[in-house]
N, C-alpha and C positions, 0 to 999 in steps of 0.2 A: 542561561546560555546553553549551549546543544551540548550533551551530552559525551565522554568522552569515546575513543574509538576500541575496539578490543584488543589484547595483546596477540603478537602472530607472528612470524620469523620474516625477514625483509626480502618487498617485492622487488626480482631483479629492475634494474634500471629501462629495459627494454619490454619489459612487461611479459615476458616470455613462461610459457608455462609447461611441465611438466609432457613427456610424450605421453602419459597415459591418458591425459586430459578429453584431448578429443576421440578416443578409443571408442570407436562404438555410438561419436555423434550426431551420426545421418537419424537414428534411430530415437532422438530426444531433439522435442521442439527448442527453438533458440526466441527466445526474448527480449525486448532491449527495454531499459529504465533511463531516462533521461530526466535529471535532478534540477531543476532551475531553483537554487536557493537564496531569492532576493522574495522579499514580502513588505508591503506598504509601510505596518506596523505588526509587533510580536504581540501575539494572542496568550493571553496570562499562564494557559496550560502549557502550550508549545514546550518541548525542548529537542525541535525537530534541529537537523542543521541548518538552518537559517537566518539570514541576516538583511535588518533594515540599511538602508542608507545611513541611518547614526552609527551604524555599529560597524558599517565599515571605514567610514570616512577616517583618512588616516592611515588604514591597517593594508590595503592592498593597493591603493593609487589606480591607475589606468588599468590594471590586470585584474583587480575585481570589479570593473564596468560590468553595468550590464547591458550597454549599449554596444558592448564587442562580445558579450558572453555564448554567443549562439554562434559565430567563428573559434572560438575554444573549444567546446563543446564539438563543433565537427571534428575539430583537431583529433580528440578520442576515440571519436567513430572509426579515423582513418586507422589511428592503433592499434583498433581493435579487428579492423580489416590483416592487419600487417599481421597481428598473435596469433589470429584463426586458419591464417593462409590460406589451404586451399579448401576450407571446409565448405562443403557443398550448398548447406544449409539456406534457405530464405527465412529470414526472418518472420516471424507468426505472430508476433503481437510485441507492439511499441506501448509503452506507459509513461507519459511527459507527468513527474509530480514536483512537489517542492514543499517550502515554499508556494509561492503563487505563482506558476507557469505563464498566466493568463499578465502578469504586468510587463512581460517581455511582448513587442509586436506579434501581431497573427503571423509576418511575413516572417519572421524570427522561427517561431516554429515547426512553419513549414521546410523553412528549409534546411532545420536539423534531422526533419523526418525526410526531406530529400536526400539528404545525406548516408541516414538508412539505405534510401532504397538504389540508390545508388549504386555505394559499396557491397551490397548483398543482395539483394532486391526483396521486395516483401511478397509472401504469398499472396495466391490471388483473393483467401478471404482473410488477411490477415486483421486484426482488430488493434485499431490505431487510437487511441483513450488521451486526452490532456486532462488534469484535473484545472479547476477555475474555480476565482471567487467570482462571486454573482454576482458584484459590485465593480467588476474588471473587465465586465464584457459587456459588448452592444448586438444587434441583430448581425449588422455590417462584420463585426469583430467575428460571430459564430458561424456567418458566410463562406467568409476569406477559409477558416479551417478546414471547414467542409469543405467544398472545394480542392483545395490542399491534400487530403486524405483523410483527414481525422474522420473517423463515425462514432466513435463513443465518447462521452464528455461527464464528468463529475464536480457538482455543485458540491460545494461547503455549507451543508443548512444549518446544521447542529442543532438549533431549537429555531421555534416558532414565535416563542416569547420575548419579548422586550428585554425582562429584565434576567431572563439567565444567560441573554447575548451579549448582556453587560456585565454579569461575571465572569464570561471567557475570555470578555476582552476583544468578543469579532464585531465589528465595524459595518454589517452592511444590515440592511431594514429588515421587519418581518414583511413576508409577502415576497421578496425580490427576489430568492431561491425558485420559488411557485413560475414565476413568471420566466425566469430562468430558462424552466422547462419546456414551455409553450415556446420562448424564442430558438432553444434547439430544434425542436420539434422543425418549427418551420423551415429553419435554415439545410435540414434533409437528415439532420443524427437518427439513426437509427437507434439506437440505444443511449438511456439517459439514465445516472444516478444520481443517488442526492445522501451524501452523507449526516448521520443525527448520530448526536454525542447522549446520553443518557447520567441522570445522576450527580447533577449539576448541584452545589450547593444553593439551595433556596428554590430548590425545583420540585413542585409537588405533583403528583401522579395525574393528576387534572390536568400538568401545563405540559406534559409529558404525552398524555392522550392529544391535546391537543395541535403539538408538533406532528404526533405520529398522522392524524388526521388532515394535516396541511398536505405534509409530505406524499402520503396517497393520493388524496386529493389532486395533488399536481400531475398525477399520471407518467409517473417514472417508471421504464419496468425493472427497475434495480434503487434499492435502497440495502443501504449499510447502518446498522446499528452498533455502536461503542462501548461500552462503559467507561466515565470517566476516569482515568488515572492521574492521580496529579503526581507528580517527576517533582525530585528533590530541585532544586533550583530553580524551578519555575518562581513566577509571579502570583501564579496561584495558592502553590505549597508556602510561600512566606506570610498572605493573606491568611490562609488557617492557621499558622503559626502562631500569626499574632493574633487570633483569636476573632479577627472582623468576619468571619464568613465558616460556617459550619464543615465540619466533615462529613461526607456524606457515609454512610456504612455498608458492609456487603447484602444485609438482607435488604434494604431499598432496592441496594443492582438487580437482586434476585428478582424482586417483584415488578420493575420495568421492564427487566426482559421478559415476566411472563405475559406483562400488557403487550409489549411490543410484539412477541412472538404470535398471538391471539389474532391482533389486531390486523396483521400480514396475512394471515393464515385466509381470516373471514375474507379480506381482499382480492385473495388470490395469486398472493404472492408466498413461493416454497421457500423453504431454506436450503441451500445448499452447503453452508459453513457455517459453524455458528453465529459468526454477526454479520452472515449476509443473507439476502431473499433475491428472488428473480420471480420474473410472471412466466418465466416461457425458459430454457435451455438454452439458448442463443443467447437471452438477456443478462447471464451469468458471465465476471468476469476472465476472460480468458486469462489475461495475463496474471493475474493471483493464484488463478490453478497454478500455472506455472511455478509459483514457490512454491505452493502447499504440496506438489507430487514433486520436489526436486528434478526440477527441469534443465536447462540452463541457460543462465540470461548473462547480458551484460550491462554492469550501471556504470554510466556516464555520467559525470559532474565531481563537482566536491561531496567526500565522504560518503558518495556511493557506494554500494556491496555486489560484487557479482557471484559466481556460480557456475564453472564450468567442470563435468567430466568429476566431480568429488573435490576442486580445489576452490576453495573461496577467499575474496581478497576485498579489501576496501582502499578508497580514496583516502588522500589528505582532504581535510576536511574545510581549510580558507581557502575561496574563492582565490585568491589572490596568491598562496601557493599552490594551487593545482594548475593555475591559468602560467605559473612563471617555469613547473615543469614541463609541460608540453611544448612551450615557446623555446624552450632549450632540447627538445627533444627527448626529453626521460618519460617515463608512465606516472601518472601522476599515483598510482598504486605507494601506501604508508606500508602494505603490509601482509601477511596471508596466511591461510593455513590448507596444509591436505589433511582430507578427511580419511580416517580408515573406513574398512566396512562397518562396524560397530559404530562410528559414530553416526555412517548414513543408516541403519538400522534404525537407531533411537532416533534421529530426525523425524524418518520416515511415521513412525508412532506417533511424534507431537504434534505435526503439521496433519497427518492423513487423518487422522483419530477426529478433530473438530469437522471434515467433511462428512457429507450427508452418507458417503456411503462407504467410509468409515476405513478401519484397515485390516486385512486377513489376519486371522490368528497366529498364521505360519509367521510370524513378524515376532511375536513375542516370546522368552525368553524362557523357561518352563517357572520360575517367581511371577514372568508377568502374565503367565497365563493363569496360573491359578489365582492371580488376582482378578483377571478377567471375570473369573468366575462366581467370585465374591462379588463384582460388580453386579453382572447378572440377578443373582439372586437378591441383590439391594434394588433392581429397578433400574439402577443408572446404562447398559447396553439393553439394544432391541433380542425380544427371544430368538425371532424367525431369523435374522441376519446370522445371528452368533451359531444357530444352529446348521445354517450353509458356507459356516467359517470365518464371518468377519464381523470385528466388532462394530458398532453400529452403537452411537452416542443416543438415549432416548432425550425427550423434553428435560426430567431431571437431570440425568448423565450432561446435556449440554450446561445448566447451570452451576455443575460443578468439574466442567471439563478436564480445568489445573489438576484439579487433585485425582481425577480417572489417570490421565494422564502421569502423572508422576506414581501411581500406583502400576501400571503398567509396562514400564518402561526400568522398572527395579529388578 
């Protein structure tokens, strides 16, 4: 089951936030995350907040439909009109994830992204993204979105293999990702991703090249690479537990990322984050910079996280009590924190530090600079970067990022 939510002092009733919040927000893009947390069946890794139809039946009645969930869901938008008040802001970049966005109607999502634009209106290049299983869409279905606004769209590939799509648990063919693409394609997206999981137990470096080579192959200009983690209570972590299915270890991770990293490279796809690539700047996702430079967005749905002005908050996480506060008029917010400087400090180090171009020196602490420098001289930061001020993650430095990271930030 999902994972539980963080501790944080309680979100007022009206969802109201702090006057320093907005201080200074003309000057920081605004993002919206819209959370559709219903999915066919749970994928053995998952312990995203999501829920099948077994798992809810029972638990939320009529308020966890997801046949009303796209009128609840505006219901938040309208909240978040009312919290922002007069804030100027257009919105810059929409991200529909879940769960699987894609089993709610096309007409469903458009109209929660009408609802965006609406309330705030979206800039003129704003980047409108749903993520989708590939087994959940038709040409007809990738029409309607276009149309709609959507331009960017992310497939679920995770492998290419048969049999490591059956130890994750996902449900749709090999090939049907590939084809996926070519159906966006037609339907007018300008930008496509295809996300791939690595390190799969019973997954060997062959069947590893071989996704990566599917996945190219399909002519994406956006692919994400993973490492697998298995989460305590998964269906996966009880499968190793009991011994039926290997753990995979971190020097395997190491050496798919250097396959996967190679393999992008020779294609012509950069890195911009560590587990992602683009062929072009434009094909990079916008709304994920958005987190990684602390932006401010707002998430919509159950057990969403938003990020305004240094104060961040989450949803109640059942369908079914988020969907019964807004119909009563409360925020469906469990809960929040403000950040001091120091803590957007160290943020700003864990999140910047895996982009490509990395974080000023002035950011660190004078313990984390002279660790800096110790990095350096191990090979893990670029010379030339570190010598015009900013740390700059190299090939090795990105395979051991955690530990840069936590070395720097002390």
């Amino acid at each position: 089951m999902p994972s539980a939510l963080p501790d944080g002092e309680p979100m007022p009733e009206d969802g109201s936030l702090p006057s320093h919040a907005l201080q200074g927000a003309a000057a920081r893009p605004l993002g919206f995350y819209l959370h559709v947390p219903y999915c066919a069946t749970r994928c053995g890794y998952c312990d995203f907040n999501t829920y099948t139809a077994t798992e809810l039946r029972g638990t939320g009645g009529v308020l966890a439909s997801r046949d009303n969930y796209a009128d609840t869901l505006i219901d938040e938008v309208r909240l978040a009109r009312k919290v922002l008040g007069d804030d100027p802001r257009e919105v810059r970049t929409v991200f529909v994830g879940g769960g699987t966005p894609t089993l709610l109607a096309a007409g469903d999502l458009v109209r929660m992204l009408g609802a965006i634009r609406e309330e705030f209106g979206l800039a003129a290049d704003a980047e409108v993204t749903t993520e989708a299983n590939p087994e959940s869409v038709t040409p007809a279905y990738l029409a309607e979105l276009r149309a709609g606004g959507f331009n960017r769209i992310s497939f679920g590939m995770q492998s290419a293999k048969q049999h490591v799509l059956k130890i994750l648990d996902r449900t749709h063919t090999p090939g049907r990702p590939e084809a996926c693409v070519a159906e966006a394609r037609a339907a007018g997206f300008e930008h496509v991703n295809l996300d791939l999981i690595y390190g799969t137990p019973g997954e060997s470096d062959e069947d590893w090249r071989a996704s990566l080579s599917a996945a190219i192959g399909a002519g994406p200009d956006h692919i994400s690479a993973y490492a697998l983690i298995v989460e305590e209570g998964t269906q996966l972590a009880r499968r190793i537990r009991r011994g039926e299915v290997p753990m995979t270890d971190d020097d395997v991770h190491a050496d798919r990322y250097l396959i996967a990293d190679a393999a992008m490279r020779e294609a012509g796809y950069d890195w911009y984050e560590v587990s992602n690539w683009a062929t072009t700047e434009a094909g990079r996702c916008l709304h994920n910079e958005l987190y990684w430079r602390g932006a401010d967005w707002w998430g919509a749905g159950p057990g969403a996280h938003s990020h305004v002005g240094g104060v961040r908050w989450w949803n109640v996480k059942h369908p079914g009590a988020y969907a019964a506060a807004l119909a009563e008029g409360r925020s469906p917010g469990a809960g929040r924190e403000l950040l001091s400087e120091e803590d957007r400090r160290v943020e700003r180090i864990l999140l910047e530090l895996r982009l490509a171009d990395g974080v000023p020196l002035t950011l660190l602490a004078p313990t984390g600079l002279a660790a800096s420098r110790r990095a350096l001289t191990d090979g893990l930061l670029e010379p030339g970067p570190y010598e015009a001020g900013r740390a700059v993650l190299t090939l090795r430095g990105r395979l051991l990022a955690d530990a840069v990271v936590r070395d720097l930030v002390d």
